[in-house]
Each structure stands twice: as structure tokens, then as C-alpha cells.
C-alpha positions in Angstrom: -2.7 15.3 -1.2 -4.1 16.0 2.4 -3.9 12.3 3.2 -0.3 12.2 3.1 0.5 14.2 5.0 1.6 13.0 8.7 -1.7 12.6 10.3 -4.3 13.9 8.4 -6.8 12.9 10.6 -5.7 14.4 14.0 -5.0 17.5 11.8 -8.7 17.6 10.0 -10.2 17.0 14.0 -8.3 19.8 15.4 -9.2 22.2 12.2 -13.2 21.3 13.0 -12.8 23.0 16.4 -12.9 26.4 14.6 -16.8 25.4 12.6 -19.5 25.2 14.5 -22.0 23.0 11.8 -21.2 20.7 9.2 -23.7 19.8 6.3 -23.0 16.8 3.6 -21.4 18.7 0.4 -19.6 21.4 1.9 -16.1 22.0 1.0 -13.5 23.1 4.2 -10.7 25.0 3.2 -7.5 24.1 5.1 -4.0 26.0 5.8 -1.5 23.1 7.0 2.3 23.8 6.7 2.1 26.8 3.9 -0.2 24.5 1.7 -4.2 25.0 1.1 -6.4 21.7 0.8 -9.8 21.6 -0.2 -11.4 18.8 1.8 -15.1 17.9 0.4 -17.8 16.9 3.1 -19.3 13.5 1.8 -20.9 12.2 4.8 -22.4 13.2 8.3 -23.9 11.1 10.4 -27.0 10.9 11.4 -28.8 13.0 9.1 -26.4 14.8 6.8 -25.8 17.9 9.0 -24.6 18.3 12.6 -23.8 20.7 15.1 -20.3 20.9 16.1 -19.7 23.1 18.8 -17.7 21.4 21.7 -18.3 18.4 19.9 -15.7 15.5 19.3 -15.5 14.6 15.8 -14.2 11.5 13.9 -13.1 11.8 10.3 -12.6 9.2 7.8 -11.4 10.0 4.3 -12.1 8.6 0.8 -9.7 8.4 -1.7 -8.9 11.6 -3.1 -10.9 12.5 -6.0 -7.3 13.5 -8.5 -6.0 10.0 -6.8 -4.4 7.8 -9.2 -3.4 4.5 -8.5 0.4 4.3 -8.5 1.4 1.7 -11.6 3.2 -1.3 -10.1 6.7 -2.3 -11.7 7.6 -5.6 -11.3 11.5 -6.3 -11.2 12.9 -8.4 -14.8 12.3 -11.8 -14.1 15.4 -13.5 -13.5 16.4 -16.4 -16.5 16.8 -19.7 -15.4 20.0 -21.6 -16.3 17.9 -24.5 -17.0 20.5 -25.8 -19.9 23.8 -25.6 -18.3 21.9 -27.6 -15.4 21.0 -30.1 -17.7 24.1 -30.4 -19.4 26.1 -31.1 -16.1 23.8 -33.4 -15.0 23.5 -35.8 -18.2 26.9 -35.7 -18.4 27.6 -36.8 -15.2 29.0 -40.0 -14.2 26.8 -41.2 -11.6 24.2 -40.7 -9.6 25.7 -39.0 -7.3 27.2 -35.9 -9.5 23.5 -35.5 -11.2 22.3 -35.1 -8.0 25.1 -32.2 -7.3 24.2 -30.4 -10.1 20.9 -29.7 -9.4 20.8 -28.3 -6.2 21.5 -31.0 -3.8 24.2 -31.1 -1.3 23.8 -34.9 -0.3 23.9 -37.5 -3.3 21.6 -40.1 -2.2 22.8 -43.6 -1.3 22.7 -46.4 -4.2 19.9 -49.2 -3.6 21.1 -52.3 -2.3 
């Protein structure tokens, strides 16, 4: 598609220096790096046709009418060892070990 390419926009706004008018539903055909694009005119402001000539234009582009939005694949979620966790910790002697075997580094002091 024309909008991946580096930067389609400075490319479209240097390719409208060779048209001189611009009218909402035309269709610009453009050469850019040995491939054509067909770029469909949706808009132009103020009233849907303009003149041009020595003219600075800005472009903004709409998705791409054979644009599919690319199907997001989410990574296998990763098991949780939630019964060997349990097992070491109920078996544990004390405090202290229970609190190892879940995660923490520091066992907590016994209350006084």
C-alpha cells in the first residue's frame, strides 16, 4: 500500500506539483520506486475542487480501501505452578519456610 511506504506524504505533496486542479473523486495515478498506486481524491477543502498551481498542499490519507486489519496473536499464556507452590508451603515447618515458598525473600518476624 502507498501508506507504507517511507513517507507517503512528502511523496503525494511533491507528485501534486505536476497537477494544476484537484476535484473531490478523482483518482491520481502515481509512479514511486517501479510501483503504480492509485490514490482516490476524498476531500478538498473548501469547496470540493481547488486550484493547485504554485500552491502548497497538505495531504492526509484514510485507510486504504483493500486495508485489512492485521489479526492480533497473543503469546500462550504461561501455566501457573499454583500446586507445587501450595504443596511446599503446607508442608512447611514454619512460618518462615511458607513464606519462602511463595515468593518472599524475608520471612516475617514471629509476634511477640
Amino acid at each position: 500500500a502507498f501508506t507504507e511506504i517511507s513517507n507517503p506524504k512528502a511523496v503525494l505533496e511533491h507528485r501534486l506539483r505536476s497537477y494544476s486542479c484537484l476535484t473531490e473523486g478523482d483518482t491520481l495515478r502515481l509512479q514511486y520506486n517501479g510501483e503504480t498506486f492509485d490514490i482516490d481524491v476524498l476531500e478538498v477543502k473548501p469547496n470540493g475542487k481547488a486550484c493547485i498551481i504554485e500552491t502548497d498542499c497538505e495531504v492526509d490519507f484514510a485507510p486504504p480501501l483493500d486495508y485489512k486489519e492485521p489479526e492480533k496473536v497473543f503469546p500462550p499464556a504461561k501455566k501457573m505452578h499454583t500446586e507445587s507452590a501450595a504443596a511446599a508451603a503446607s508442608s512447611a515447618g514454619s512460618k518462615g519456610d511458607a513464606h519462602a515458598a511463595a515468593g518472599k525473600s524475608e520471612p516475617e518476624p514471629e509476634p511477640e
